[in-house]
N, C-alpha and C positions, 0 to 999 in steps of 0.2 A: 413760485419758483419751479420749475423742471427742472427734470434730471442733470441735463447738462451744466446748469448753472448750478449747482450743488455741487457737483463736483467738478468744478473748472481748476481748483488747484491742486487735484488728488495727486498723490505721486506714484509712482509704476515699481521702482527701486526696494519695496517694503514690501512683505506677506501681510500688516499691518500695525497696530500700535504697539502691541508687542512683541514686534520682530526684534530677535536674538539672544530671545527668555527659549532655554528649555527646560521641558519638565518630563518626568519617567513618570509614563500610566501606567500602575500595577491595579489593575481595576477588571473586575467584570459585572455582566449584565448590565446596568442602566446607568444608577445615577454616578456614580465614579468615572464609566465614560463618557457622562454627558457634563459634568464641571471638565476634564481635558479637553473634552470637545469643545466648550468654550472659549477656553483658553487655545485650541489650537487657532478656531476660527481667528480670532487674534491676534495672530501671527506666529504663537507659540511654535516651536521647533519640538512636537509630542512624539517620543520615543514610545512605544505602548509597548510592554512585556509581555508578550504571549504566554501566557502557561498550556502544559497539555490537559490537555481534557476542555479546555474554554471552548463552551460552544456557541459563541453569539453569529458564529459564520453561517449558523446553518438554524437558525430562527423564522420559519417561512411565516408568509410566505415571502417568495421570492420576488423580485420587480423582473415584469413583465418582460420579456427579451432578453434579460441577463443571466437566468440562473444562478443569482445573486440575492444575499438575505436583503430584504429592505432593514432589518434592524442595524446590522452589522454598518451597513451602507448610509446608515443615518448619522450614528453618534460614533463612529470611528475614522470620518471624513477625516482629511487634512493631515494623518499620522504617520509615521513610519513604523513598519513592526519591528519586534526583536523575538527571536524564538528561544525562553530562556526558562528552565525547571527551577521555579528556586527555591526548593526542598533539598534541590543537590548542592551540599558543599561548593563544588567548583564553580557553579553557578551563581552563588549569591556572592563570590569573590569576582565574580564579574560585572554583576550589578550596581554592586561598591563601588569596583570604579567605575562606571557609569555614573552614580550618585556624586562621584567628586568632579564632573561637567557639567553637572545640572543646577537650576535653582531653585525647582521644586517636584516633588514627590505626591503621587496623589495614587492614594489607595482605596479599597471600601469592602477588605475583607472582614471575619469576624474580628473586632478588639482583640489582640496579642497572638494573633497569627502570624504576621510581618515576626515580630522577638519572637516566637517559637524559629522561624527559618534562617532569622541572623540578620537580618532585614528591616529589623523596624527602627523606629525615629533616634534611638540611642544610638545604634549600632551605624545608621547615614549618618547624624549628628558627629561620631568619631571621625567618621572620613571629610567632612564637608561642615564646618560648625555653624553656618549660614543657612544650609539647608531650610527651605521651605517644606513642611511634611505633611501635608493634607489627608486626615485618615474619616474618611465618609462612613458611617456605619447606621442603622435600624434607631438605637437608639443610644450609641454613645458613643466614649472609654473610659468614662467611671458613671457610679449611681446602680443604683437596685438591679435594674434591667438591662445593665451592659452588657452582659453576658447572652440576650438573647436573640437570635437570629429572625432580621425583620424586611420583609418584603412589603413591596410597595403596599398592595391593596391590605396589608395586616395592618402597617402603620396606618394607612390614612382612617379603618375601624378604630385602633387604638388613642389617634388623636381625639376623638369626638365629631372629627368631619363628615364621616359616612353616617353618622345618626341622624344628620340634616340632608342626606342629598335623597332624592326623589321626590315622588307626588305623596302630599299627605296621608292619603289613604292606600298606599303600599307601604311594605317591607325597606327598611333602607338597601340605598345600591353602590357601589365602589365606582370612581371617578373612571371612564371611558377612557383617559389618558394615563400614562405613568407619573402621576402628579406629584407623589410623594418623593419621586426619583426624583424628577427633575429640578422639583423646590431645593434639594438637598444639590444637586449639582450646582444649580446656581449659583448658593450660597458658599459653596466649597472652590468654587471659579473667584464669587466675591472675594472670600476671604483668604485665597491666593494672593490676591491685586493688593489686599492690607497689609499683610506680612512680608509683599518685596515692598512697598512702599518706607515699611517702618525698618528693615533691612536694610534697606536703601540710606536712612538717616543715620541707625544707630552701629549698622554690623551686623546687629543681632538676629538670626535666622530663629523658628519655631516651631513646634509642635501647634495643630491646629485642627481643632475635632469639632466634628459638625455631624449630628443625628438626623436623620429622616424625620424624624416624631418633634425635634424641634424646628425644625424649618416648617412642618404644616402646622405646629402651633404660633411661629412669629410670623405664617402668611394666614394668617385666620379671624382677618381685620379684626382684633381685639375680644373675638366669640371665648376666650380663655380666660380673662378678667368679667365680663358674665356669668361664666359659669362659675368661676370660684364666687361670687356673691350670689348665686343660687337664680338668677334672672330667668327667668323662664322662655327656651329657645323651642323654635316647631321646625318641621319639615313645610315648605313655601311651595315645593314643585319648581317651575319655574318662574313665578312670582316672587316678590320683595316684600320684607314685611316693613319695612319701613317708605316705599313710595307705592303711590296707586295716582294710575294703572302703571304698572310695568309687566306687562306679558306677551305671551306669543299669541297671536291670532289669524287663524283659519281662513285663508283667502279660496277665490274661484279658483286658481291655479297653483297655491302653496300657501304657506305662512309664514307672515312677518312679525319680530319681537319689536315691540314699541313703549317708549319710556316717558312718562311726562314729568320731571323730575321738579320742576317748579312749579307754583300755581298760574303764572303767565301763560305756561304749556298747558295747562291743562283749559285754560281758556280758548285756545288758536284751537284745541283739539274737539273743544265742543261745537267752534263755528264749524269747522269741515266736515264732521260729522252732521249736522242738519241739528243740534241740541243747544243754539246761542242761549237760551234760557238758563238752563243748566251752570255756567259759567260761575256766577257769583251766587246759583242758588243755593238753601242750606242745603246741607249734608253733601255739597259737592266744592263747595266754593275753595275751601283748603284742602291741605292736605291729611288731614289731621283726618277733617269729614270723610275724606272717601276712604279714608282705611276703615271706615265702621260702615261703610258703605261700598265695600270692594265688589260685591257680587253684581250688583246694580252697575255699575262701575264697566264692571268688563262683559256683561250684556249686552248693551248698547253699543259697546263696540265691536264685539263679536259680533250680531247682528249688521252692522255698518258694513265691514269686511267681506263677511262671506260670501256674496254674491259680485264684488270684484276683481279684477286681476289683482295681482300683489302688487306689481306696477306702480298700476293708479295708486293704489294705496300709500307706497315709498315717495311717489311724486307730490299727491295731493299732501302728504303730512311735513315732508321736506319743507313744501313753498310755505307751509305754514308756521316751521321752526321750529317742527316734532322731531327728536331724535328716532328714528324708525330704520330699519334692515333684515333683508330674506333670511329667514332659518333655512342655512345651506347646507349642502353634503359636502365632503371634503373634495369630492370630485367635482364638484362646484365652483369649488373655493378657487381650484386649481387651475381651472376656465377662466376666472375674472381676469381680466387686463390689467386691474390695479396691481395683484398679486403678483403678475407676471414687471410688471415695471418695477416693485419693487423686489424685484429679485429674490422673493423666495422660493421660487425654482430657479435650478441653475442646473444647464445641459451639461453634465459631467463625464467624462473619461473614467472607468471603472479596472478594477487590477486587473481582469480579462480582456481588454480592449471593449469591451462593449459600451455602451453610452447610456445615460438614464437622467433624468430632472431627481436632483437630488435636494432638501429642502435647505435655501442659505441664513446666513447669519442673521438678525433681528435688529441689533443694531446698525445703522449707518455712518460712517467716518470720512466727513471731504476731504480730509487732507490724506489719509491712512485707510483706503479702503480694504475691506476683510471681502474674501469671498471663496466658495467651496473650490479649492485647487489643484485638489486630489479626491480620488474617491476611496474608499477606504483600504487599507492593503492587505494581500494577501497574507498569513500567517507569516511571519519569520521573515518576513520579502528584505529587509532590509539589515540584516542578523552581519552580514562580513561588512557592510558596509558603513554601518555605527562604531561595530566593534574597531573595525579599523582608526576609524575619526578617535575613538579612546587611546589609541597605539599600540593596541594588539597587530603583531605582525603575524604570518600568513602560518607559521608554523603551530604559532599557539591558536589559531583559529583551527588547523588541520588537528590537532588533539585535543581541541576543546569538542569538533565535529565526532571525530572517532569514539572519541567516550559518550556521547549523547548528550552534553550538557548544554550546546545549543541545538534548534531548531532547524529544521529545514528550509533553506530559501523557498518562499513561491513565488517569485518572481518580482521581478519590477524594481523599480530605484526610486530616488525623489528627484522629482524635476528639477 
């Protein structure tokens, strides 16, 4: 299938499958705006609450030509701002109503921050009893450790996952990406989708709490039921300990990771390499054999590799029916033509006029297509313009400005 026939009966009418779900982001740093971010990619109508002092505007560095954060720019696409203190009384009276427009609320301050400023799930729940309340936290809102403040690379140590990442023979290392953040937004986007569904049947809105520490242990393909039976887990590097071979290897011009995850594969993988013998001989013929025989294993093919292009190597294992691919740089990644057809860049309009490839949504929709349609907004940019849509009219917006209980526009509107 191509592109075109994929989406021959998209429709133009729609932001996408959830267009004309809104939801208030009271969230900063990562994974709070990255479950909205979700949800906005999907057509959501994301109201995002600026507070002062949030600094995600100014997280360099900056994308090239814009004087603009890449962070800000990533996971606050598709939003509208509102510039709103809500520590101040008159401002969390504004939020309210805001919250009685909305269908869901997504937060990921500390647990009982939101009920200290008048704001949390009881207090939307009074105004709005359907309310969807998504509150993203470290590691909860009740249990031993709810109370403690948990950032990505803490939780992903306190899971058990950074005790397995690196090469054997180093120190353990924290995941290169925001992983802990972003498992936790997922799941806080997921379980958005569940709570209007089950709204949806019964009336019933909820409270909806999702930890960072539980989302990388229910993404930790089951390494948590081993370890509670005591099974004894190692650090792999970039190897598997349950297939052989699966690793990267050392070409004339770069290195490719390569998987033979059946024994048929590992057969096609010994004729290309010049070792038919090898195929059904002992200590290689299963898989079982070459994990007691792993070093031998990835010799031989390391040796094969290294005095070829990476290429040849992709092409000859390919025709063979070896699953094989370049270990690339993201600036790599960024160059391929697939990447580019599926649209995860997308040449975007940013709140200064400027333009940037900003990274798009993951899933595809033929009928409901999602795609980055804004670029992220300036603080406050949209502050008289929501309030109004609430039916604040221009007086109480001029004395909600004089007193400082909103923000300052930065400009810009929603398309």
């Amino acid at each position: 299938m191509d592109r075109a026939g994929f989406y021959r009966e998209a429709r133009t009418d729609l932001d996408g499958p959830l267009h004309g779900v809104r939801v208030l982001d009271v969230t900063t740093v990562w994974s709070g705006p990255m479950a909205s971010c979700v949800l906005a990619d999907l057509g959501c109508d994301v109201i995002r609450v600026e507070m002062p002092g949030n600094r995600a505007g100014q997280v360099p560095p900056a994308i090239s030509g814009t004087g603009l954060s890449w962070f800000h720019q990533t996971v606050n696409r598709n939003k509208r701002s509102v510039g709103l203190d809500l520590r101040v009384p008159a401002a969390r009276d504004v939020f309210l109503r805001l919250v009685g427009t909305a269908d869901v609320v997504v937060e990921n301050f500390l647990p009982g921050t939101l009920d200290r400023w008048g704001v949390g799930y009881s207090q939307c729940r009074a105004v709005k009893p359907g309310i969807v309340f998504v509150s993203i936290s470290g590691y909860g809102q009740f249990g031993p450790d709810a109370g403690r403040r948990g950032y990505d690379p803490v939780v992903l140590a306190a899971s058990g996952w950074t005790s397995l990442n690196g090469a054997p023979d180093c120190d353990p290392v924290k995941a290169p990406t925001f992983l802990a953040d972003d498992l936790a937004g997922l799941h806080g986007a997921i379980a958005a989708l569940a709570a209007l569904h089950h709204r949806l049947v019964s009336g019933e809105g909820q409270h909806v709490d999702v930890a960072m520490l539980d989302s990388v242990l229910f993404s930790s393909d089951g390494y948590l039921t081993l370890g509670a039976t005591g099974e004894p887990m190692r650090r792999m590097g970039d190897e598997a300990e349950f297939i052989v071979p699966a690793c990267s290897y050392v070409c004339a011009d770069g290195t490719v990771y390569l998987v033979a995850a059946l024994d048929r594969h590992w057969r096609a993988l010994a004729a290309v390499i010049g070792r038919p013998g090898l195929a059904r001989a002992p200590g290689f013929a299963t898989n079982d054999e070459r994990r007691g025989n792993r070093k031998a294993v990835n010799r031989m093919i390391a040796e094969w590799c290294l005095n070829r292009p990476a290429e040849e190597v992709i092409s000859a294992m390919e025709a063979a029916g070896v699953t094989v691919g370049p270990v690339r740089t993201f600036e790599e990644a960024a160059r391929d033509p697939h990447v580019r057809e599926r649209d995860m860049l997308q040449d975007t309009e940013l709140s200064n006029g400027t333009r940037a490839s900003i990274v798009g949504p993951a899933a595809k929709f033929a009928r409901t297509p999602t795609r980055v349609r804004t670029g992220a907004p300036a603080a406050g940019a949209h502050t008289e313009e929501v309030l109004t849509e609430a039916g604040l009219d221009r007086g109480a917006l001029l004395t909600l400005r004089q007193a400082g209980t909103i923000g300052q526009a930065g400009g810009g509107g929603r398309p």
